[in-house]
FISE-824523 format. One record per residue: residue number from 1; x, z negated, y of N, C-alpha, C in turn. Coordinates in nm, 2 decimals, always signed. Atoms other than C-alpha are relative to their C-alpha. Example, Ala and Ser with C-alpha at 12.3 -4.5 7.8 and 13.67 -1.06 7.14 Angstrom:
// FISE-824523
(1; (+0.09; +0.00; -0.12); (+1.23; -0.78; -0.45); (+0.09; +0.00; +0.12));
(2; (-0.09; +0.00; -0.11); (+1.37; -0.71; -0.11); (-0.08; -0.08; +0.11));
// end
This chain:
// FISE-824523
(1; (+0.11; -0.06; +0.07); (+1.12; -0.74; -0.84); (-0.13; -0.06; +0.07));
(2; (+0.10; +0.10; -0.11); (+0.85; -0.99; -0.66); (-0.02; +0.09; +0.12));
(3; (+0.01; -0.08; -0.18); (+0.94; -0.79; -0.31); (-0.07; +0.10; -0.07));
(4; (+0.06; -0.09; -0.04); (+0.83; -0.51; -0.45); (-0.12; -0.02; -0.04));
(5; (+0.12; +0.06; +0.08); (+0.52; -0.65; -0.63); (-0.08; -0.02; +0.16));
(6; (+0.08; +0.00; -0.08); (+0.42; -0.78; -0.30); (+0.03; +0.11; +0.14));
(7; (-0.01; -0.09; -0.10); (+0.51; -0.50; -0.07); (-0.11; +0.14; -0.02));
(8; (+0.10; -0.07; +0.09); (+0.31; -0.29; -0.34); (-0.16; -0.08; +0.07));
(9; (+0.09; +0.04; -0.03); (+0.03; -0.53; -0.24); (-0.04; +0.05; +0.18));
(10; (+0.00; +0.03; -0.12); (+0.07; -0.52; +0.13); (-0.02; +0.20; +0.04));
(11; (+0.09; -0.14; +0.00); (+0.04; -0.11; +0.09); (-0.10; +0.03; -0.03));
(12; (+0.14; +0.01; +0.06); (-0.28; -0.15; -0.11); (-0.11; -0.10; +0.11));
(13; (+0.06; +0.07; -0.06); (-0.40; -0.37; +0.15); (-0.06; +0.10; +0.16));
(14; (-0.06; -0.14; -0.15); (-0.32; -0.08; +0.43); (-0.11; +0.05; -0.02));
(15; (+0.11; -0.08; +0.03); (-0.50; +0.17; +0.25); (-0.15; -0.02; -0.05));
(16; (+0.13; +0.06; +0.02); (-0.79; -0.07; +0.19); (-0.08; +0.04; +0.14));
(17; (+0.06; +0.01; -0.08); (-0.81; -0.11; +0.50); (-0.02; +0.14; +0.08));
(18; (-0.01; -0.12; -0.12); (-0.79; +0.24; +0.67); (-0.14; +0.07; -0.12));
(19; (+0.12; -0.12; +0.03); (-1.05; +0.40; +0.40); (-0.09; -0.13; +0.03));
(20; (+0.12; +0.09; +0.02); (-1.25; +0.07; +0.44); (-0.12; +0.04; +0.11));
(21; (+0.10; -0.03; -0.10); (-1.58; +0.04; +0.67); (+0.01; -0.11; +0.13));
(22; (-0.03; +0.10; -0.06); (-1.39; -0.22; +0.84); (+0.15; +0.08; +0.08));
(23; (-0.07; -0.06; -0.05); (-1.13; +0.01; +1.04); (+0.11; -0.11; +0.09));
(24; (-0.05; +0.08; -0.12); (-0.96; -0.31; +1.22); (+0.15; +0.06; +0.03));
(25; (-0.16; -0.05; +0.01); (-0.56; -0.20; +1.41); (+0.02; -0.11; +0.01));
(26; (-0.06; +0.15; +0.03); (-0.50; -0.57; +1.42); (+0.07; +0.01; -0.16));
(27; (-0.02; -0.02; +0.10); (-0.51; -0.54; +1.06); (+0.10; +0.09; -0.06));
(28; (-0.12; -0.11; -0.01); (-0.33; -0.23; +1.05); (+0.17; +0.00; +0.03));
(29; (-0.10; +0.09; -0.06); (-0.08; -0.36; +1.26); (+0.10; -0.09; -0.10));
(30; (-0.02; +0.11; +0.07); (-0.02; -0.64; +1.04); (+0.05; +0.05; -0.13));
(31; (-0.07; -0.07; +0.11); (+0.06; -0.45; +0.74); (+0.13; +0.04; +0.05));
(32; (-0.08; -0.04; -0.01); (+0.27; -0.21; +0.88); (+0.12; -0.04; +0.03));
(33; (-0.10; +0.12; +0.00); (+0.46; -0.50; +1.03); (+0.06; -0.03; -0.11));
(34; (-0.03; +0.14; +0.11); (+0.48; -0.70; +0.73); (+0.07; +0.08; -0.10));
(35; (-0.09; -0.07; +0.10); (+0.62; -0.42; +0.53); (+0.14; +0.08; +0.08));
(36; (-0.14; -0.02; -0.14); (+0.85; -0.32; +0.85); (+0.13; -0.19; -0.07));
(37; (-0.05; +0.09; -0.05); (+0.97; -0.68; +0.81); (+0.04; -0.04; -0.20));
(38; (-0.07; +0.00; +0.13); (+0.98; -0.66; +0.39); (+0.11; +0.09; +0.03));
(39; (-0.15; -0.06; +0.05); (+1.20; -0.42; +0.40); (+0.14; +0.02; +0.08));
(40; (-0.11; +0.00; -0.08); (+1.42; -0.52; +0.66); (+0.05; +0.13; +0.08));
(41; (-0.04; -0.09; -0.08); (+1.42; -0.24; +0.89); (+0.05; +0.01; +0.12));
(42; (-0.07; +0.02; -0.10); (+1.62; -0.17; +1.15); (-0.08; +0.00; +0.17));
(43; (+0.04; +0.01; -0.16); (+1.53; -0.23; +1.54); (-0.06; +0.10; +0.07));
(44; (+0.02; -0.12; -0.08); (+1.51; +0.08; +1.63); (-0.14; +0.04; -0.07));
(45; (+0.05; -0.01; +0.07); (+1.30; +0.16; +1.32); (-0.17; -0.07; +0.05));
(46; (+0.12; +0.09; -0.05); (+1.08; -0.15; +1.42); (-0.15; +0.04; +0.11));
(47; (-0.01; -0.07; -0.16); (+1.04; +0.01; +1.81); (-0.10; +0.13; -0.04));
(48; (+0.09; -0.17; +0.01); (+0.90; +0.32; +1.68); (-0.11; +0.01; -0.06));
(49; (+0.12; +0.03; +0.01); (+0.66; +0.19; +1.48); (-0.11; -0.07; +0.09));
(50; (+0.09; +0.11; -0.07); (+0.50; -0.05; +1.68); (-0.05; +0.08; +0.16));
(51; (+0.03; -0.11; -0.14); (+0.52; +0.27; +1.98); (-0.16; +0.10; -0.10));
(52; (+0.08; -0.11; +0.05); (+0.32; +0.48; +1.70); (-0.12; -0.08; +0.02));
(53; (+0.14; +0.08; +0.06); (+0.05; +0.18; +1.64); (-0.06; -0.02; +0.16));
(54; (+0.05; +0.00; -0.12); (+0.05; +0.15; +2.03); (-0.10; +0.14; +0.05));
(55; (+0.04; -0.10; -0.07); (-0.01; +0.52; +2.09); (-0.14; +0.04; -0.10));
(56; (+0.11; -0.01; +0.11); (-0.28; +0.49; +1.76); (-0.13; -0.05; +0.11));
(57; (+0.09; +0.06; -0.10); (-0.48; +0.24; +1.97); (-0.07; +0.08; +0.15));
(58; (+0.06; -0.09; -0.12); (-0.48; +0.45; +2.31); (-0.09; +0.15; -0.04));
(59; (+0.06; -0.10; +0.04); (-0.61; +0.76; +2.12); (-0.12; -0.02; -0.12));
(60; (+0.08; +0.03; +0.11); (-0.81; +0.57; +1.86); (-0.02; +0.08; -0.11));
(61; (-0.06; -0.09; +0.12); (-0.65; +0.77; +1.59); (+0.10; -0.01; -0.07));
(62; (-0.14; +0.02; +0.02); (-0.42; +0.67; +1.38); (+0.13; +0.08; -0.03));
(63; (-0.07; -0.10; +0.01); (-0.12; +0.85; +1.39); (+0.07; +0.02; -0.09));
(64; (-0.02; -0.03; +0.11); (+0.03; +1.06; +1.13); (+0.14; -0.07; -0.06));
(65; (-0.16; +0.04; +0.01); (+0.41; +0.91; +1.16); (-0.05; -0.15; -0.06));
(66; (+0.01; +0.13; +0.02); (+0.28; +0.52; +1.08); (-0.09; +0.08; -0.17));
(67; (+0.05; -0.02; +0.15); (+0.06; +0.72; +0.74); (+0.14; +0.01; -0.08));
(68; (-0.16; -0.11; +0.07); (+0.42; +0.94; +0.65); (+0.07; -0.15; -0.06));
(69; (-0.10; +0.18; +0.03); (+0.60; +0.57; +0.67); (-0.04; -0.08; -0.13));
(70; (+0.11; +0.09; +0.15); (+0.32; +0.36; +0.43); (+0.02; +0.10; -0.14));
(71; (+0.02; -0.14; +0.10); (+0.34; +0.68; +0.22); (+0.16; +0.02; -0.11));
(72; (-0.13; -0.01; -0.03); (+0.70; +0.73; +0.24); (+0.08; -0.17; -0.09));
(73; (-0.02; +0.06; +0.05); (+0.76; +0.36; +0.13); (-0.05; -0.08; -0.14));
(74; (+0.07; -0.01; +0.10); (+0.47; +0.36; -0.13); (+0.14; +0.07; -0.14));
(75; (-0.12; -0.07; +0.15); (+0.71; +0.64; -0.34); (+0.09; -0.02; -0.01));
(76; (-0.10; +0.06; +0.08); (+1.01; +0.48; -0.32); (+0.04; -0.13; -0.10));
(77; (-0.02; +0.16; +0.07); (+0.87; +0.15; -0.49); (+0.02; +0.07; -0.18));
(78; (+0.04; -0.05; +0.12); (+0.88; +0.17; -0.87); (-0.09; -0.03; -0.07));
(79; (+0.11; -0.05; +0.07); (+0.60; +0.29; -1.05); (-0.10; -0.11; -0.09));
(80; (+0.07; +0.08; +0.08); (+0.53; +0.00; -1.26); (-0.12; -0.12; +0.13));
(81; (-0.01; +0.08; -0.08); (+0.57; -0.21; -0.94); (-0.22; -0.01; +0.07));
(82; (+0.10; -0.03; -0.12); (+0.28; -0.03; -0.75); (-0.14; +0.03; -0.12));
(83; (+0.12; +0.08; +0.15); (+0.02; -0.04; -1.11); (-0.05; -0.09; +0.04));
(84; (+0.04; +0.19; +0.06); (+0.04; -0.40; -1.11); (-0.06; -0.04; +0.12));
(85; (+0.07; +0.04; -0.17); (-0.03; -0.43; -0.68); (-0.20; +0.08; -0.03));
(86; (+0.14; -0.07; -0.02); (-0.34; -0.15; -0.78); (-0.09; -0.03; -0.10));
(87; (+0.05; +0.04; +0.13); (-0.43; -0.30; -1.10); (-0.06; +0.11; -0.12));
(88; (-0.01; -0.11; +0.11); (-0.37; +0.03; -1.32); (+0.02; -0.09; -0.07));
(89; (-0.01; +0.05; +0.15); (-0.35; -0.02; -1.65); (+0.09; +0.12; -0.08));
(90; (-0.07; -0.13; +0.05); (-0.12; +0.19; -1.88); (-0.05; +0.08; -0.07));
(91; (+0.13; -0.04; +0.06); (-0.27; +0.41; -2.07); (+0.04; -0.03; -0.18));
(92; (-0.02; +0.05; +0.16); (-0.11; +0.26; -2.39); (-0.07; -0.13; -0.02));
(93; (+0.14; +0.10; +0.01); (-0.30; -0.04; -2.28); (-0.10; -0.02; +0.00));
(94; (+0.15; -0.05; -0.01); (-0.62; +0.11; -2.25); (-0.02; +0.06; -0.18));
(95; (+0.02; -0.08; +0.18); (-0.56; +0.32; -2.64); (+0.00; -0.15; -0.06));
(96; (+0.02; +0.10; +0.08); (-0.51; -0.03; -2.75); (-0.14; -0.09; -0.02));
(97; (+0.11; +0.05; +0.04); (-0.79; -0.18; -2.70); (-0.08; +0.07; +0.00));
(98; (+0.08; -0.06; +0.09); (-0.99; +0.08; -2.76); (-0.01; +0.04; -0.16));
(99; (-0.04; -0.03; +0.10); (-0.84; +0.12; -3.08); (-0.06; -0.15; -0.12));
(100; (+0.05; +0.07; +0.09); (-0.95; -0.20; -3.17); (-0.16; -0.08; -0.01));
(101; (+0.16; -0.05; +0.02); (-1.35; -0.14; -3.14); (+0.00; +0.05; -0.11));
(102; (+0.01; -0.12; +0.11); (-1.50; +0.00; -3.45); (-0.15; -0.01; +0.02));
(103; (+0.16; -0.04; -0.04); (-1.82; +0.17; -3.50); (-0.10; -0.12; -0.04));
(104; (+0.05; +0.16; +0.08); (-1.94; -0.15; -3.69); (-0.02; -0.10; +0.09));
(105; (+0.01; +0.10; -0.10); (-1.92; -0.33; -3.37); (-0.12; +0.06; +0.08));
(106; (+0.03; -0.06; -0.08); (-2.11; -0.09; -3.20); (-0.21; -0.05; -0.03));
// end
């Protein structure tokens, strides 16, 4: 449960970084790794990414196979998992505490 808590993080960290104003592929890189290397993927697997993040760099575009992948292991985590990395809230936790406001406070 933990793996996916922090692999949930390590995707939220990705997509930080790619909409951010800080574009770094080091950074990039380093995710994509780090969740290549959570989830134990195979060699070959490895190889292909690390060819996509190379061919990202020579075209200064990142390419669409290294998004499909982050994307791809985003929806297989579970649901709660990837909340708690984004800091959703449920929405029965949100009625609750709004439920216990009253106009009298207001």
């Amino acid at each position: 449960m933990g793996g996916e808590i922090y692999q949930a993080q390590v995707i939220r960290n990705f997509f930080d970084t790619i909409t951010g104003t800080d574009r770094n592929l080091t950074r990039i890189y380093m995710c994509v790794m780090s969740l290549a290397k959570l989830r134990m993927e195979s060699p070959e697997k490895m190889s292909k990414l690390v060819d996509q993040l190379r061919k990202s760099k020579i075209q200064k575009e990142l390419s669409v196979d290294i998004l499909d992948y982050m994307c791809d292991v985003a929806n297989t985590l579970e649901i709660t998992m990837v909340q708690t990395a984004f800091g959703v809230k449920e929405i029965t936790q949100v009625a609750q505490e709004f439920s216990g406001i009253s106009l009298d406070s207001l």
